[in-house]
C-alpha positions in Angstrom: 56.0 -45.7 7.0 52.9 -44.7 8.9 52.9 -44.5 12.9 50.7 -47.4 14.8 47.5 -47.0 15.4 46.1 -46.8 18.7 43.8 -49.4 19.9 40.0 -47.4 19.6 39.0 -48.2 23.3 42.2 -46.4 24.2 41.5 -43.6 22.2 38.0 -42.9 23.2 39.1 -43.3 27.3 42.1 -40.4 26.2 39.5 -38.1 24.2 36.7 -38.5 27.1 39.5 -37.1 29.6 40.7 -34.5 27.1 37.1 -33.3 27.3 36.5 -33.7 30.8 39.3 -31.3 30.7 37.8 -28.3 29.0 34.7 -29.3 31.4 32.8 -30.4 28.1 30.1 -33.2 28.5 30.3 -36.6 26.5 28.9 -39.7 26.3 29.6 -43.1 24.3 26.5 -44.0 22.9 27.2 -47.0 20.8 30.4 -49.0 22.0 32.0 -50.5 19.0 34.9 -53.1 18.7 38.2 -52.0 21.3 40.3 -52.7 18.9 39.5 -51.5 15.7 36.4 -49.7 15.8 35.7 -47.0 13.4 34.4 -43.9 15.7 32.3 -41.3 14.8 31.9 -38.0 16.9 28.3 -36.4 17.2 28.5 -32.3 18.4 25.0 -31.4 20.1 25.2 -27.9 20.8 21.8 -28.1 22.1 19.5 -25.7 20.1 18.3 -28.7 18.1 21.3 -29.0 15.5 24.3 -31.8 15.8 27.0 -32.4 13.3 28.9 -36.0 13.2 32.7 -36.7 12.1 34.4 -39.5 10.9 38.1 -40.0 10.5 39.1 -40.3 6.8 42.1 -39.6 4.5 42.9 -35.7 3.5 44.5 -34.6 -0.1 48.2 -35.7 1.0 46.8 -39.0 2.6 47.1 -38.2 5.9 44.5 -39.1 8.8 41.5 -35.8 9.1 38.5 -35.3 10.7 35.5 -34.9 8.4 31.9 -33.9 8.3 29.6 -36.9 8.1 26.4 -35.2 8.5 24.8 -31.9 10.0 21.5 -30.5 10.3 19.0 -31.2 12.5 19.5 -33.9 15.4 16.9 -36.1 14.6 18.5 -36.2 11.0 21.9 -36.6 12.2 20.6 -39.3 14.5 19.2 -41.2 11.3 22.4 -41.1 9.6 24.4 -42.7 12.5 21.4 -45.3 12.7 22.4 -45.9 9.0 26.6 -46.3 9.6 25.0 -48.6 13.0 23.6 -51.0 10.7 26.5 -51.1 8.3 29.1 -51.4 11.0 28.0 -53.1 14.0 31.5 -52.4 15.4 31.1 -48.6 15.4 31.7 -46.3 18.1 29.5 -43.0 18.3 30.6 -40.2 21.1 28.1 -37.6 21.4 29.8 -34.1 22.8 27.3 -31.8 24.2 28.8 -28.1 23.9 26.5 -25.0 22.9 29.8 -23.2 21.3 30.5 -25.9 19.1 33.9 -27.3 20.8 35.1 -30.8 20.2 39.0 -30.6 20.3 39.1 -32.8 17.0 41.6 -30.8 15.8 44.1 -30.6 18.8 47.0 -32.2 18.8 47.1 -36.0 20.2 43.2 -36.2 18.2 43.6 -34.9 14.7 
């Protein structure tokens, strides 16, 4: 049996917090659906790269992070353009953290 899923506007107000936290800057720039939204999280760490994750299904089926895209920001930026247009009901959080924290893996986010 798999544990509920939190509603996606509740989980984006919980990971905003977690990172106002740690002092790290974030901002929603596309506000999906608040229920079931997919979300995607864009790192900048400022020197002109980004990478973007998406939640997705590991080797033993269980809910991971993963890398969408990385590279340069304007070509991360394209990519999220791309999963805008194919799911209007996307949420994209970009984190802005020149060390490369997003707390994706901590507990209460994985």
């Amino acid at each position: 049996m798999s544990a509920p899923r939190l509603a996606t506007g509740f989980w984006v107000a919980a990971y905003r917090a977690r990172l106002a936290q740690a002092d790290i800057p974030c901002f929603v720039t596309a506000k999906g659906d608040e229920t079931a939204g997919a979300v995607i999280v864009k790192l900048n760490t400022l020197d002109g790269q980004a990478r973007a994750f998406h939640r997705t299904y590991g080797a033993d089926w269980e809910r991971v992070w993963a890398e969408l895209a990385a590279g340069p920001d304007a070509e991360v930026e394209a990519a999220l353009d791309r999963q805008r247009q194919y799911d209007p009901d996307l949420w994209i959080i970009e984190v802005e953290d020149r060390a490369g924290r997003h707390l994706l893996e901590e507990d209460g986010l994985r």
